[in-house]
C-alpha atoms as an extended CHARMM CRD file, in Angstrom:
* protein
*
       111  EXT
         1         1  UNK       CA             38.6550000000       78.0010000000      125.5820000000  PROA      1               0.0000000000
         2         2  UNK       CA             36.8990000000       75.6770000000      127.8070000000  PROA      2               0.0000000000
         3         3  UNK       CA             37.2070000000       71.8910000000      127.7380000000  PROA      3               0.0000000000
         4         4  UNK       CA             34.6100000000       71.0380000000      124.8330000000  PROA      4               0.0000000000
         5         5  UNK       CA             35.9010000000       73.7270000000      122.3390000000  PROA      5               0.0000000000
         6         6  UNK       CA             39.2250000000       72.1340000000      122.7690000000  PROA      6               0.0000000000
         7         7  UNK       CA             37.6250000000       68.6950000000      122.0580000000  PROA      7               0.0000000000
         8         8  UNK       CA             35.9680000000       69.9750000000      119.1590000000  PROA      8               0.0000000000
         9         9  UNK       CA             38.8920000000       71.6400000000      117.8200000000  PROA      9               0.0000000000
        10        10  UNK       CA             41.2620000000       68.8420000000      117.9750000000  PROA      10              0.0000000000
        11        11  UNK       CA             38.3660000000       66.5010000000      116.4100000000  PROA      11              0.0000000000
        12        12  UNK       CA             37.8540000000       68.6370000000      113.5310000000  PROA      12              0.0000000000
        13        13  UNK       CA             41.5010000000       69.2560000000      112.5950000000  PROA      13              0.0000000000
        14        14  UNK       CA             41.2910000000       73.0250000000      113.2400000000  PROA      14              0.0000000000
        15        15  UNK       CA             44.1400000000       73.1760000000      115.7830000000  PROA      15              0.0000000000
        16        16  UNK       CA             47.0000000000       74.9810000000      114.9530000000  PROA      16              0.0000000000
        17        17  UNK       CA             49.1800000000       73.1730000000      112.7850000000  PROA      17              0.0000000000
        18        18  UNK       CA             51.8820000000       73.7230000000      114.9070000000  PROA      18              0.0000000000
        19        19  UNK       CA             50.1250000000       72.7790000000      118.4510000000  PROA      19              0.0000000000
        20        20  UNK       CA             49.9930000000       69.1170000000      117.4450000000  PROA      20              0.0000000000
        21        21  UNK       CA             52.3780000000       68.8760000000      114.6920000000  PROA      21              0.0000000000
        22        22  UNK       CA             56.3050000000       68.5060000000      115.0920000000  PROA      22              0.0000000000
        23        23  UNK       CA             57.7080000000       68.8060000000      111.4140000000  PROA      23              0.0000000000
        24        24  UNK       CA             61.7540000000       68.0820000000      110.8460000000  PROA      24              0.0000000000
        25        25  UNK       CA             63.3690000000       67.3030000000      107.4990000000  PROA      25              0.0000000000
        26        26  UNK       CA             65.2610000000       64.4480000000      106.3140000000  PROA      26              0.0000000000
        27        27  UNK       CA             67.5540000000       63.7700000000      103.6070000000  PROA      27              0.0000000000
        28        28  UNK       CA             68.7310000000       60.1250000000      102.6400000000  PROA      28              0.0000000000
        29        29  UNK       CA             72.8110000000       58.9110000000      102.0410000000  PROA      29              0.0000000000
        30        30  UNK       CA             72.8030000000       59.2150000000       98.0720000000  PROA      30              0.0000000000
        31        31  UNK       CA             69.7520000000       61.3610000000       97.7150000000  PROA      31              0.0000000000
        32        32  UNK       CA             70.3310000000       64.9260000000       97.5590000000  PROA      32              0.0000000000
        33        33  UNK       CA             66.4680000000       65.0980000000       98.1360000000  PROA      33              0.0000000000
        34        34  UNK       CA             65.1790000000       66.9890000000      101.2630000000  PROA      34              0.0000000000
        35        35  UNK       CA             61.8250000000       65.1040000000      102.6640000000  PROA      35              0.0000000000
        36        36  UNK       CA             59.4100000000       67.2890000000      104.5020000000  PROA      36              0.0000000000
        37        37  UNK       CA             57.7450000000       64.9430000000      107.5170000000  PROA      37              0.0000000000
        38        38  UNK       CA             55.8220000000       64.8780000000      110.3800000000  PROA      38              0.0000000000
        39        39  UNK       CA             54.5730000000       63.4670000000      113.6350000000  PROA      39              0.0000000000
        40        40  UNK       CA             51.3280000000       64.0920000000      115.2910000000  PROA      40              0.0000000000
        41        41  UNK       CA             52.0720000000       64.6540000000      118.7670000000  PROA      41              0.0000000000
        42        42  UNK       CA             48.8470000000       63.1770000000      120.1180000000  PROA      42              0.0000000000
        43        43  UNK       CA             48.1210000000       60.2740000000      117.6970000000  PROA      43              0.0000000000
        44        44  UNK       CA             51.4380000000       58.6890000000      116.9980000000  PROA      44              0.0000000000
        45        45  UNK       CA             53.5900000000       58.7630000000      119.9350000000  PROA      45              0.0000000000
        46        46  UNK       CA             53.7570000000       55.5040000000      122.1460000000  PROA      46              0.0000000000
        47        47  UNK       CA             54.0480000000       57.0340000000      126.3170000000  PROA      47              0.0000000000
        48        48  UNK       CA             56.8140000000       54.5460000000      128.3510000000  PROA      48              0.0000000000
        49        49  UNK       CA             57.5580000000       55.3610000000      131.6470000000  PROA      49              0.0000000000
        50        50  UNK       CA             61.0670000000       54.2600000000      133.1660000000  PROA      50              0.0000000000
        51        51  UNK       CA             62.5650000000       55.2860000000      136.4120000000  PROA      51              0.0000000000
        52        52  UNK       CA             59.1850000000       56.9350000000      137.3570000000  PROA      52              0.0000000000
        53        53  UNK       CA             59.2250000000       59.3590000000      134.3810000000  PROA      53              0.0000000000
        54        54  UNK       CA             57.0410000000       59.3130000000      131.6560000000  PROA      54              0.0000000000
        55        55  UNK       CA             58.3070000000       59.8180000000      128.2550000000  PROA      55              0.0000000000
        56        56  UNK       CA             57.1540000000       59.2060000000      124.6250000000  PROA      56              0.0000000000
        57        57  UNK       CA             58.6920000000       57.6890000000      121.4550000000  PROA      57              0.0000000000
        58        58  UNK       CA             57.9520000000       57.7230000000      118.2590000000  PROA      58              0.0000000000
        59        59  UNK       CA             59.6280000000       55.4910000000      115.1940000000  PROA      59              0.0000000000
        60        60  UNK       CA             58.9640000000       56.1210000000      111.7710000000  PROA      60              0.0000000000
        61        61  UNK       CA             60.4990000000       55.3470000000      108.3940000000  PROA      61              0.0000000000
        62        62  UNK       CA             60.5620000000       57.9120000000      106.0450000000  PROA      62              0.0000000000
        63        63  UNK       CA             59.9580000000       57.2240000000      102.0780000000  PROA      63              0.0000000000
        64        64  UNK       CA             62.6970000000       59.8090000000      100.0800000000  PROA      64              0.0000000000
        65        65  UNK       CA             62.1560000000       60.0740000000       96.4310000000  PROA      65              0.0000000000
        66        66  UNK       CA             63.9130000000       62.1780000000       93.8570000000  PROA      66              0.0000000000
        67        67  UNK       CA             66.7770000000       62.5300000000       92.1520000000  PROA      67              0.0000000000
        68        68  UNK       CA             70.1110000000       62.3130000000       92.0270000000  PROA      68              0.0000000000
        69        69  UNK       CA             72.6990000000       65.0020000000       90.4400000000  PROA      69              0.0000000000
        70        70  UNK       CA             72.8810000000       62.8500000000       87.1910000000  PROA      70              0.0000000000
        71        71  UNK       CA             68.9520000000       63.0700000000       86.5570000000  PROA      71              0.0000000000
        72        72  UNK       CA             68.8420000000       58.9610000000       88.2720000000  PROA      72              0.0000000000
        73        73  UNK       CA             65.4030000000       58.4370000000       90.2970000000  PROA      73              0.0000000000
        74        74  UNK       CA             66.3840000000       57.5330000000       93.7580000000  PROA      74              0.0000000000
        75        75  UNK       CA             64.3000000000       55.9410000000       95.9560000000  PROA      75              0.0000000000
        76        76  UNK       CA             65.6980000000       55.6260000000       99.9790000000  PROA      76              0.0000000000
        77        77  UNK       CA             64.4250000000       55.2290000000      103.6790000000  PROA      77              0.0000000000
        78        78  UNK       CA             65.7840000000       56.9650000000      106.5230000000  PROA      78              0.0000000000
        79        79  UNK       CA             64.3750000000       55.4460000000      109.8140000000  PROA      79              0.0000000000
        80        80  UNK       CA             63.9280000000       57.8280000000      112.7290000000  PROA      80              0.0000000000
        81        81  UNK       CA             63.6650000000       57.5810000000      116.0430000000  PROA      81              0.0000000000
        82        82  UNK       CA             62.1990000000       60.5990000000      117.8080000000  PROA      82              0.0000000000
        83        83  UNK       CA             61.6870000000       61.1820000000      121.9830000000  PROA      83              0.0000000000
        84        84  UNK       CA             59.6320000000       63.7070000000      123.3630000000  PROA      84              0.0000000000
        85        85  UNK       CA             59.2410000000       64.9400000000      127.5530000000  PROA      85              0.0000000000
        86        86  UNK       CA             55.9540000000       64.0970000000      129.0810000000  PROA      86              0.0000000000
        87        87  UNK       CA             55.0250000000       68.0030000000      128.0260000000  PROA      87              0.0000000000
        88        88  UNK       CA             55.3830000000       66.7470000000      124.3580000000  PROA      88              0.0000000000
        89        89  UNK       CA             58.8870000000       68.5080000000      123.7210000000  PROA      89              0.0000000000
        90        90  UNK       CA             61.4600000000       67.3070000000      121.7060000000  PROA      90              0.0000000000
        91        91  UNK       CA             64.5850000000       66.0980000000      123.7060000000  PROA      91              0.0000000000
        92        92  UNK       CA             66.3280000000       63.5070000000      121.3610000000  PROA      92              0.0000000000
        93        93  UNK       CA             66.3770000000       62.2510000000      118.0260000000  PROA      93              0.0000000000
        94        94  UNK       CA             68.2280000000       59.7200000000      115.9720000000  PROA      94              0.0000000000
        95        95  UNK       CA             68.2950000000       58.4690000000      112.7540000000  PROA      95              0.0000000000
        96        96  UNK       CA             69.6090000000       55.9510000000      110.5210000000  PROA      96              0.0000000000
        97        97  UNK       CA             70.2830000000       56.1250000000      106.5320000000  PROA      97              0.0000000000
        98        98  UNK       CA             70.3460000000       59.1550000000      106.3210000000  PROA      98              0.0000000000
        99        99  UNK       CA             70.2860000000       63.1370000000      108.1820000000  PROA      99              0.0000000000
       100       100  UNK       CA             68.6620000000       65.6040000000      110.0500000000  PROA      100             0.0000000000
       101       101  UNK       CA             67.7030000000       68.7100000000      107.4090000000  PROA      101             0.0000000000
       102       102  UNK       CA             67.0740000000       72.5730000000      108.2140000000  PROA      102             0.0000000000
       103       103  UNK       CA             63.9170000000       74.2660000000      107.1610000000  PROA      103             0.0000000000
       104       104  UNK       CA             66.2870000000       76.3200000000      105.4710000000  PROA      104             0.0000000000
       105       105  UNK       CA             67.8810000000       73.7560000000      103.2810000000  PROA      105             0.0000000000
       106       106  UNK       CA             64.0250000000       72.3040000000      102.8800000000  PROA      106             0.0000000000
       107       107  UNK       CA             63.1100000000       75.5510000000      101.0880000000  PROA      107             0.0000000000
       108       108  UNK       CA             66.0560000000       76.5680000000       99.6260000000  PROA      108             0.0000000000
       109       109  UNK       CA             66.0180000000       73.2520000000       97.2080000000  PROA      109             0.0000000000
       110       110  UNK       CA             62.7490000000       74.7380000000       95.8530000000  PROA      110             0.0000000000
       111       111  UNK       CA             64.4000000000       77.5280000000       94.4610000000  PROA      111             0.0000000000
C-alpha cells in the first residue's frame, strides 16, 4: 500500500480497528459495571520526549454507569493514565477509582 492509500485509509476511517485503536476495560470501586473504552493511537496521545526518548501519554477519565447488585444506578469515574513506546505499544498503565478489566470479564457480564 503506497503512501496515499494509507492517507486515504486512515482519513476515511477504514483502517483496521485494531491498527489505530487500543481498547482495555475498566470497572469502577462500587460498580460492578465493566466499561468498554478506547484510545486512538494517532489522535489522542500527547508525544514527550525525556532523556532523549520519545514516548506518548494519554489521560482520560472514563464515565461508568450501571448498576449495582441491589438494582441502585451507579454512576463513577475511573481516571487513567496510559503510556505507550515511540512504536505506539503499550508499556504502562495506571489508574485511579477504579481497575483494569479482561475482555473476558467484559463479555462474560453480557451473558
Amino acid at each position: 500500500m503506497n503512501f496515499f492509500q494509507r492517507l486515504i485509509t486512515l482519513l476515511t476511517g477504514k483502517a483496521s480497528p485494531d491498527s489505530v485503536r487500543y481498547i482495555y476495560y475498566v470497572q469502577a470501586h462500587g460498580c460492578p459495571t465493566i466499561q468498554e473504552a478506547s484510545v486512538h493511537l494517532y489522535n489522542d496521545l500527547s508525544v514527550e520526549y525525556e532523556d532523549g526518548k520519545q514516548t506518548y501519554l494519554c489521560r482520560k477519565i472514563v464515565s461508568v454507569d450501571g448498576k449495582t447488585e441491589n438494582g441502585m444506578p451507579c454512576f463513577r469515574s475511573v481516571e487513567i493514565e496510559l503510556m505507550f513506546n515511540r512504536n505506539r505499544q503499550l508499556v504502562d498503565r495506571d489508574i485511579l477509582g477504579g481497575r483494569f478489566a479482561t475482555e473476558e470479564e467484559y463479555l462474560a457480564q453480557s451473558n
